[in-house]
C-alpha positions as CSV (number, residue, x, y, z in Angstrom):
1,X,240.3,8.9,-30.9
2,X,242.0,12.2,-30.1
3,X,245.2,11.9,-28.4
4,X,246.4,14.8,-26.6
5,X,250.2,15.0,-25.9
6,X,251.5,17.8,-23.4
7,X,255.1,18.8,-22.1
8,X,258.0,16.9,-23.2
9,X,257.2,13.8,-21.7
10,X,253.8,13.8,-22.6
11,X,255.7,13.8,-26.6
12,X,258.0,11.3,-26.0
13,X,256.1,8.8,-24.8
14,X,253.3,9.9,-27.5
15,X,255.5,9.7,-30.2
16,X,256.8,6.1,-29.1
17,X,253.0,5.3,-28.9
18,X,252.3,6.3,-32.8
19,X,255.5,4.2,-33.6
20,X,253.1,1.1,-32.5
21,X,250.4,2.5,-34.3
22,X,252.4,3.1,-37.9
23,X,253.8,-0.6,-37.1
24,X,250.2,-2.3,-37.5
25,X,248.4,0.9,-39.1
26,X,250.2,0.8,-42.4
27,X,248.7,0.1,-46.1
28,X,245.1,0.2,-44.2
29,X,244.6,3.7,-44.2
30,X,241.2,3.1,-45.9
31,X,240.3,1.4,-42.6
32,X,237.2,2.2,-41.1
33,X,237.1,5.9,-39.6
34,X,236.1,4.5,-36.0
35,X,239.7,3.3,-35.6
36,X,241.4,5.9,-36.5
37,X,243.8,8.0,-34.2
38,X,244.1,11.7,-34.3
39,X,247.3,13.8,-32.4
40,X,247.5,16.9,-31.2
41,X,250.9,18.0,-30.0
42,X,251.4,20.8,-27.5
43,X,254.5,22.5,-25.9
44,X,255.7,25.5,-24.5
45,X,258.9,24.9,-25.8
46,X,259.3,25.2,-29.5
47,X,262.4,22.8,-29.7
48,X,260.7,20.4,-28.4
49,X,257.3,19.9,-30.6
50,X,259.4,20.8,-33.6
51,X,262.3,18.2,-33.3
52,X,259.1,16.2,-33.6
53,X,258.0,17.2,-36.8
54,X,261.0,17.0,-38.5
55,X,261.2,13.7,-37.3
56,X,257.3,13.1,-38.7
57,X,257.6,15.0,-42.0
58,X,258.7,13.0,-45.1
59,X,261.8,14.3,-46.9
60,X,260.7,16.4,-50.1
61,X,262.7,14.8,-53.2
62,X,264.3,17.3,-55.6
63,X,262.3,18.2,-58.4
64,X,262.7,16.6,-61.7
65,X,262.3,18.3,-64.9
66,X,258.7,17.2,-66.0
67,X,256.2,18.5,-69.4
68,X,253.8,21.2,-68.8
69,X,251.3,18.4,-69.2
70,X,252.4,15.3,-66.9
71,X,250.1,15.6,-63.8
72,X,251.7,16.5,-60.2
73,X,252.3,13.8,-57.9
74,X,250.6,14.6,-54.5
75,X,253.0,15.0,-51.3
76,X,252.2,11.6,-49.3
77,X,249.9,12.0,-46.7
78,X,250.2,11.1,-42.6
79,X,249.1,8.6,-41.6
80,X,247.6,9.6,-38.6
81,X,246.2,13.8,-38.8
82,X,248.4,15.2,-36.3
83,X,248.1,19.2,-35.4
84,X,251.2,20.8,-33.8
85,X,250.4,23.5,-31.4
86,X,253.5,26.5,-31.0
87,X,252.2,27.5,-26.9
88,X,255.9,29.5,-26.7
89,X,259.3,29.2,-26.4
90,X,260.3,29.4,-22.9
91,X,258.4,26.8,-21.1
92,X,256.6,26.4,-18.1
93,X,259.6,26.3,-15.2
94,X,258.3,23.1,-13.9
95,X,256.0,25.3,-12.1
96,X,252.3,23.9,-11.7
97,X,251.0,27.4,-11.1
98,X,252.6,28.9,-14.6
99,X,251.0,26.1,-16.8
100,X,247.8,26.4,-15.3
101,X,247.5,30.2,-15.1
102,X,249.2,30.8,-18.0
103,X,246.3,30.7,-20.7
104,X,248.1,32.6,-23.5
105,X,247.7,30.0,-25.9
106,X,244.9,28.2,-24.4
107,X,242.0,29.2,-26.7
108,X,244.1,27.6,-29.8
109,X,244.4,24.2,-28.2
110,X,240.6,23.8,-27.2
111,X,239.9,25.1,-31.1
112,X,241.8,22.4,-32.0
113,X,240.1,19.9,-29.9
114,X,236.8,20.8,-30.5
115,X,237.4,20.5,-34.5
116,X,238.6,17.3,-34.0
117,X,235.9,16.4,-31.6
118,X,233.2,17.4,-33.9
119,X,235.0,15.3,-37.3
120,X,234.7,12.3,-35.7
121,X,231.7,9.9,-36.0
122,X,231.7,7.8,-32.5
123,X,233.1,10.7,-30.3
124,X,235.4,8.3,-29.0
125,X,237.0,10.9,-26.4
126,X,240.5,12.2,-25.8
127,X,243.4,10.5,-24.4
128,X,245.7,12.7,-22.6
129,X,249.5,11.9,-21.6
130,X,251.7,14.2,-19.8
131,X,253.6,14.5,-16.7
132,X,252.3,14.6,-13.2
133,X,255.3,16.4,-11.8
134,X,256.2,19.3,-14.9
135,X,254.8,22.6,-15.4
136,X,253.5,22.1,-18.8
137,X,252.2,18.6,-18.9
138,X,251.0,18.6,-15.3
139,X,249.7,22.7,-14.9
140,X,248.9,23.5,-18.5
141,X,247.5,19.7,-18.8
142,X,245.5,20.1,-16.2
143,X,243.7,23.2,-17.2
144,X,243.3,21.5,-20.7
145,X,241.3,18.9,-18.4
146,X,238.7,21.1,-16.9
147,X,238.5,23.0,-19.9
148,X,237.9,19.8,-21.9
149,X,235.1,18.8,-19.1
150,X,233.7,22.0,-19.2
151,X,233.1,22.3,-23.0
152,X,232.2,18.6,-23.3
153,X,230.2,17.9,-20.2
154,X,229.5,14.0,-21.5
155,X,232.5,13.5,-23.8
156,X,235.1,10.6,-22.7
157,X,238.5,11.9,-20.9
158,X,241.5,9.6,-20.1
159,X,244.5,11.0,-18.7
160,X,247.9,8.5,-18.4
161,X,250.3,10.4,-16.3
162,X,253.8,9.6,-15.2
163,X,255.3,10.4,-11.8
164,X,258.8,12.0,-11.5
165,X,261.6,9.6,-9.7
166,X,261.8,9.6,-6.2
167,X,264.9,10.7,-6.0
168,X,264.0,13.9,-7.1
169,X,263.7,15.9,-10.5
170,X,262.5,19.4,-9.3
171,X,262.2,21.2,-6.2
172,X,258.8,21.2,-6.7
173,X,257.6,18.0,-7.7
174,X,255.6,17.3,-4.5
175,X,253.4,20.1,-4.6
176,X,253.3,19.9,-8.9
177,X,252.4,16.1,-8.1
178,X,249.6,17.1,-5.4
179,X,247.9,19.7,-8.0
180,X,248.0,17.6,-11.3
181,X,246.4,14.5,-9.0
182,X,244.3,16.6,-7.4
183,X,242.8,17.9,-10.8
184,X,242.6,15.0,-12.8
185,X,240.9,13.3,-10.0
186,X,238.2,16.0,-10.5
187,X,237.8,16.2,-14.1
188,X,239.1,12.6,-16.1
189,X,236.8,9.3,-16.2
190,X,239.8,7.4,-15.8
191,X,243.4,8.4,-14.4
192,X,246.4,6.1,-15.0
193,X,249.9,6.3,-13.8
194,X,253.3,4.9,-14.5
195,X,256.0,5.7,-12.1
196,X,259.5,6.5,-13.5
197,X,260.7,4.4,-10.5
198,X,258.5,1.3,-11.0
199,X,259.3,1.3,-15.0
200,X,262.8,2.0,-14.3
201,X,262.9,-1.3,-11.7
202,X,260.7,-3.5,-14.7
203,X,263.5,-2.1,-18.1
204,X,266.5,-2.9,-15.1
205,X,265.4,-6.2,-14.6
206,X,264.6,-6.9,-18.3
207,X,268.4,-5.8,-18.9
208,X,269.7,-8.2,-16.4
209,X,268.3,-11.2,-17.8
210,X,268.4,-10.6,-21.2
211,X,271.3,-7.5,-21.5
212,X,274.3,-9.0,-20.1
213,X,274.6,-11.7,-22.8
214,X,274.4,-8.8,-25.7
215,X,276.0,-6.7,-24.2
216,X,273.8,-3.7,-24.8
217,X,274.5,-0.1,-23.8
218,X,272.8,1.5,-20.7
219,X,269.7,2.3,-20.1
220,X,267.9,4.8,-22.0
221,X,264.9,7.0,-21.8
222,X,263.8,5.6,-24.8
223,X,263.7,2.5,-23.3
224,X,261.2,3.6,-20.4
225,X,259.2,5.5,-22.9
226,X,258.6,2.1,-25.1
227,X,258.0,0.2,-22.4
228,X,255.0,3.1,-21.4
229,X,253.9,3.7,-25.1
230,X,253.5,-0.2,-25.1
231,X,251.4,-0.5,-22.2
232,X,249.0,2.3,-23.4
233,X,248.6,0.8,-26.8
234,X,247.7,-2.5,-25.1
235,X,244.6,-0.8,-24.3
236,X,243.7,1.5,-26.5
237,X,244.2,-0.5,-29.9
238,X,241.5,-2.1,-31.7
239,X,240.2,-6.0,-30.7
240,X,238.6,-8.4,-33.3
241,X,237.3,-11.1,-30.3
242,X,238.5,-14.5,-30.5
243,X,236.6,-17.2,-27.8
244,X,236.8,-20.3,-27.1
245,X,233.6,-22.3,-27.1
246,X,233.8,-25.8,-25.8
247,X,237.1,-26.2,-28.0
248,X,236.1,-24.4,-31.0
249,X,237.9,-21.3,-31.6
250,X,235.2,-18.5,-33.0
251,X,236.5,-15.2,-34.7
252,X,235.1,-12.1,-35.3
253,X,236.5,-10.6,-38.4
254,X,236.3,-7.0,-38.1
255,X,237.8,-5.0,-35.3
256,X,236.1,-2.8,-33.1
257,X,237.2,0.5,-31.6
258,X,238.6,0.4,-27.6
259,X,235.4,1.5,-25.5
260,X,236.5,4.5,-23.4
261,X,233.1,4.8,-21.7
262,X,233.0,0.2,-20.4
263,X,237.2,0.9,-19.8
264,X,236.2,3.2,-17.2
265,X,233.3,1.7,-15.9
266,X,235.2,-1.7,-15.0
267,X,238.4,-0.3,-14.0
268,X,237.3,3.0,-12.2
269,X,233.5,1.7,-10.8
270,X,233.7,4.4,-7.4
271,X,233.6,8.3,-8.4
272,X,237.1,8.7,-5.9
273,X,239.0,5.7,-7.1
274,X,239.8,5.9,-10.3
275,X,243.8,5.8,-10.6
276,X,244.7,2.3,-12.6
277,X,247.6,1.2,-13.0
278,X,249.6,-1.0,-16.1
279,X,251.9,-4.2,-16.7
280,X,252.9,-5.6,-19.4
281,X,254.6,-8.7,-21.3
282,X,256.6,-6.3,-23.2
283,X,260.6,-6.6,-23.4
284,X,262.1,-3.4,-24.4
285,X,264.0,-3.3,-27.6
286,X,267.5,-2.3,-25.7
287,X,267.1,-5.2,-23.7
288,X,266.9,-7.4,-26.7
289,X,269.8,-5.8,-28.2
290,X,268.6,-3.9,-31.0
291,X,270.7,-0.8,-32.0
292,X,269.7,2.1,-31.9
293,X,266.7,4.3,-30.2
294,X,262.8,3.7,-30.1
295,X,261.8,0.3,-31.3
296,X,264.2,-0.6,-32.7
297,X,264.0,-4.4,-34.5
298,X,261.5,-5.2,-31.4
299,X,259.1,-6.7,-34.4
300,X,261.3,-8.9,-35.8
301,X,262.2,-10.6,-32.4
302,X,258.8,-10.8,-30.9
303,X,257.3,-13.2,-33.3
304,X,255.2,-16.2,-32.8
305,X,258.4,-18.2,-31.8
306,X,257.9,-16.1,-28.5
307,X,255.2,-18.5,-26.5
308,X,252.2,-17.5,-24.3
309,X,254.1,-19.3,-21.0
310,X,257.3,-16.8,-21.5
311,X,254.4,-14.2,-22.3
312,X,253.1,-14.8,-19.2
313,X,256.5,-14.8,-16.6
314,X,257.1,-11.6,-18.5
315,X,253.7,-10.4,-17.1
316,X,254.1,-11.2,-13.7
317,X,257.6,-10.2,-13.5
318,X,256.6,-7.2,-14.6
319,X,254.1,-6.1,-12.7
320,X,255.4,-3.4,-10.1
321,X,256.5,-4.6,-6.6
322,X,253.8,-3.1,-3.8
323,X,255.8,-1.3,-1.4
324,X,254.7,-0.8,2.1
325,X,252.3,-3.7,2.0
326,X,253.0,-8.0,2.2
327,X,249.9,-8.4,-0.4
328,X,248.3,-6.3,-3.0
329,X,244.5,-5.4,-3.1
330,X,242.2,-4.8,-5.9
331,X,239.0,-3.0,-7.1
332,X,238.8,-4.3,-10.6
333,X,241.3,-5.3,-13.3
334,X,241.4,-6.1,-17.1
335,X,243.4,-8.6,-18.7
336,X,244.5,-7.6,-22.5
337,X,245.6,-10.6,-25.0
338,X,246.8,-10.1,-28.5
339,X,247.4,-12.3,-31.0
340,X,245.7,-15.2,-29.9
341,X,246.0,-17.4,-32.9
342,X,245.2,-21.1,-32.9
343,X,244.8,-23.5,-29.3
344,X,248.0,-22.6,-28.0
345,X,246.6,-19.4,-26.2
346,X,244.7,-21.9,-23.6
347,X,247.0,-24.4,-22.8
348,X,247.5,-24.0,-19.5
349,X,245.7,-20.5,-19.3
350,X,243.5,-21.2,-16.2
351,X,246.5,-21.6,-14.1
352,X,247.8,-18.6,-15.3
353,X,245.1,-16.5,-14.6
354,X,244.0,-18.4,-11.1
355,X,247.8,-17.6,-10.2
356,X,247.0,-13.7,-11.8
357,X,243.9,-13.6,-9.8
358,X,246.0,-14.6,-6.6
359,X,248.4,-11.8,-7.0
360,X,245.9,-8.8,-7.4
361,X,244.0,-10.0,-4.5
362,X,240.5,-8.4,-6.0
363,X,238.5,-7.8,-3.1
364,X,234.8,-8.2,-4.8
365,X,236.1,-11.3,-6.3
366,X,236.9,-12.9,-10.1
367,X,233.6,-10.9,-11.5
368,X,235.6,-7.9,-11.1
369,X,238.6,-9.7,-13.8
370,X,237.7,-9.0,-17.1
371,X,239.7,-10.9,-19.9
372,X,240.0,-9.9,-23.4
373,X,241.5,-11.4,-26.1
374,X,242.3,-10.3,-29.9
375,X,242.8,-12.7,-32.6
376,X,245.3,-9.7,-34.2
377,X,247.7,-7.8,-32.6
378,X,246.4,-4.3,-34.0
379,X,244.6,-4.6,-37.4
380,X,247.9,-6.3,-39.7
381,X,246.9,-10.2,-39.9
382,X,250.3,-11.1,-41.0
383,X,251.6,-8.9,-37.7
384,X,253.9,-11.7,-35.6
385,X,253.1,-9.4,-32.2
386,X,251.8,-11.1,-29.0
387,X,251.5,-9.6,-25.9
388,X,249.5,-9.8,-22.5
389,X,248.4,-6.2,-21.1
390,X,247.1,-6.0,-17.6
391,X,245.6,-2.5,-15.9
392,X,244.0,-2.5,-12.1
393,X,243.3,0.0,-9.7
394,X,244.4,-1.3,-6.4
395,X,246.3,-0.1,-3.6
396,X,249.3,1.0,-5.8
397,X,247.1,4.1,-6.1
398,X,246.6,4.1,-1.8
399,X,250.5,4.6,-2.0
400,X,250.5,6.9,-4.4
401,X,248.1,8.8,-2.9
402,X,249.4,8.9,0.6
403,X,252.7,9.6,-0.6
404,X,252.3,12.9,-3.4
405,X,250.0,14.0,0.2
406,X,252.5,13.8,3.0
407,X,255.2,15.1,1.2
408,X,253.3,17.8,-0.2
409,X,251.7,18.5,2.9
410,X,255.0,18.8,4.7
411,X,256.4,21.4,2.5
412,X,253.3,23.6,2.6
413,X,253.4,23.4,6.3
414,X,256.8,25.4,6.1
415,X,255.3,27.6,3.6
416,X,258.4,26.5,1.0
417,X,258.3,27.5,-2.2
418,X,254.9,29.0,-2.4
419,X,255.9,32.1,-3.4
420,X,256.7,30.9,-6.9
421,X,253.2,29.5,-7.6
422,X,251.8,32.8,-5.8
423,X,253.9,34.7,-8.2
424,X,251.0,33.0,-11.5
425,X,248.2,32.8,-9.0
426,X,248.0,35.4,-6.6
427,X,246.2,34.5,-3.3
428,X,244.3,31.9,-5.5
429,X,247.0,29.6,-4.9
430,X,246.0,28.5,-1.4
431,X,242.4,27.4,-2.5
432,X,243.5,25.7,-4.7
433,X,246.0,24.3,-2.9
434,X,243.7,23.3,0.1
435,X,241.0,21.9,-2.4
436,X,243.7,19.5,-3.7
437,X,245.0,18.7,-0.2
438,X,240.8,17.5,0.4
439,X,240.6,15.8,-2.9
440,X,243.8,13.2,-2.7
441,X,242.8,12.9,0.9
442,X,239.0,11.6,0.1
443,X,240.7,9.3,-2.5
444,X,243.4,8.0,-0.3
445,X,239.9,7.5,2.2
446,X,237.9,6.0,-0.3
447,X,240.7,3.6,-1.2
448,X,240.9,2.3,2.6
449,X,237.2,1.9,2.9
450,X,236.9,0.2,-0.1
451,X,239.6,-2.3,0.0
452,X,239.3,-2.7,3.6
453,X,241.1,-1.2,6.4
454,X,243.5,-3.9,6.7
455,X,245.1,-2.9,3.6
456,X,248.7,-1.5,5.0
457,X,250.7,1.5,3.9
């Protein structure tokens, strides 16, 4: 599994997500090649990308005076194959139009891909995580996309994107926000989203039940970055089933891969609605009072003294708040369980998920609710981690949609600010603007006429 990290955020929240990985990865790096994660790390702003490997790279001991005949000890390899990409040093300006049109280093990333592509054995796909709202992540990213379609026609593409704060971090966000949806929608199997907003609301409320009594610092983007890399890994690390047959717990010993290809075909079923969203049980290290950035001591407090019924608040207090409408409405949804060990697990589980089922109001019905459960949390059997991952694609994405649209489409109608993306795309801009304007629109339609047009705004 290639995973693709552009822009800034796109790295920050990657790099959190290969934290996980290293957690539950380590000592099994004979494991078989099907699970095994590649990165690819792109920026047009050299600080950034190279922070990062400095961060990655293993610290060279001094040399100590050995015979001509002792053999040389090998530099340790990474544990993941990870290929940093230098695309420049002066970014993209936050400016959709320069990230896509700029191309400069655009044959290098694609080379890269395509090598990758072609070493692996299951063609698993590409995962791609970025920024909806930047000018690297979201214009360069999105040209990445189409080129990625175009060269690989049949090949897997999921893109997790995260949408700026509604208070405002650019001028342009709107119309960045507009373009990015508008050409993901086109080009990935599968697009999810975390809002900034909705993950600051979850890590706020984390820190004022659990915070105040460790008095812990405030919070951090390092806290909303774990919180996303966590709900991505959810669903992308390996499973090794565990079922429950009339009482009798069966394993399956050997993990299998995540299925890019059955992810999207449950969770994104209708070519136009595809945008999935993510909760999870996660409690973010800060909030737990561990010291320090990233994940802190998170393992050593989330062991198997951490029950499946506080599991399962965590869940539903986490799951975003639907604004603009009393009841939430549902395509599909998955369920994600790790570290189902022993009975435990399904004491009172059918409550839990008749009261899950309830709350995402799935308008085809419980078929659509696909549970999965993993007797290991990654592929470490001593690993203490337990968690409960949901994604759905509901009518978060009919708020999404109708949102990035208006607002875009009320700065366009003033004409503000498009001289800056004309500047990168000449009179191209306003096809591809107007194409983009169509393309959230007959998502935002399909959305109403598949959940119903009773669903509110």
């Amino acid at each position: 599994m290639i995973v693709l990290q552009i822009g800034q955020c796109g790295i920050q929240v990657g790099q959190q997500l290969f934290k996980v990985l290293e957690q539950e990865y380590k000592g099994k790096e004979k494991v078989d090649k099907s699970l095994q994660f590649k990165q690819i790390i792109v920026d047009t702003e050299r600080k950034t990308w190279r922070q990062h490997q400095r961060a990655s790279t293993p610290a060279t001991p001094a040399a100590k005076p050995t015979s001509a005949s002792a053999p040389k000890t090998p530099p340790p390899r990474p544990l993941f194959p990870t290929t940093y990409l230098d695309s420049g040093t002066s970014g993209r300006g936050n400016n959709w139009a320069h990230g896509y049109w700029d191309i400069t280093h655009l044959e290098k990333v694609m080379e890269s891909i395509r090598r990758e592509v072609e070493r692996g054995d299951r063609g698993e796909g590409v995962v791609l995580l970025h920024s909806v709202a930047g000018g690297t992540g979201a214009g360069f990213g999105s040209r990445i996309a189409e080129e990625y379609r175009d060269a690989h026609p049949k090949g897997n593409l999921m893109s997790y994107g995260i949408t700026p704060f509604s208070a405002g971090e650019t001028s342009l966000q709107h119309y960045n926000s507009l373009l990015s949806l508008g050409w993901v929608q086109r080009y990935a199997d599968m697009v999810g989203i975390f809002s900034n907003d909705a993950v600051m609301s979850i890590v706020s409320k984390q820190y004022g039940l659990v915070g105040k009594a460790t008095k812990t610092e405030k919070i951090t983007l390092d806290d909303l970055n774990e919180y996303i890399a966590r709900s991505i890994a959810g669903h992308l690390l390996p499973i090794t089933p565990i079922e429950n047959a009339d009482g009798k717990l069966v394993y399956k010993e050997k993990p299998t891969p995540s299925d890019f290809q059955t992810s999207a075909a449950e969770l994104a079923p209708a070519p136009k609605c595809k945008i999935v969203h993510f909760a999870s049980s996660t409690v973010v290290a800060g909030a737990m009072g561990s010291s320090g950035p990233g994940l802190g001591n998170l393992n050593s407090r989330l062991t198997a003294a951490v029950g499946w019924d506080d599991l399962r608040t965590n869940l539903l207090r986490n799951i975003p708040p639907l604004t603009g409408s009393s009841k939430r409405h549902c395509i599909a949804a998955r369920l994600q369980a790790r570290g189902v060990i022993g009975p435990e697990y399904w004491t009172r589980n059918d409550q839990f998920e008749d009261k899950l089922l309830a709350k995402l109001g799935l308008v085809c019905g419980p078929d659509w609710f696909d549970v999965r459960r993993s007797s290991m949390f990654a592929l470490d059997l001593k690993s203490p981690l337990r968690s409960l991952d949901l994604a759905y694609n509901g009518s978060d994405a009919l708020t999404l949609l109708t949102d990035v649209h208006t607002k875009a489409q009320r700065m366009y109608a003033e004409k503000a600010y498009l001289h800056w993306y004309e500047r990168y795309g000449g009179t191209e801009v306003f096809d591809v603007f107007e194409e983009c304007f169509e393309t959230v629109a007959g998502a935002r339609d399909a959305y109403v006429d598949f959940l119903g047009g009773g669903v509110g705004l």
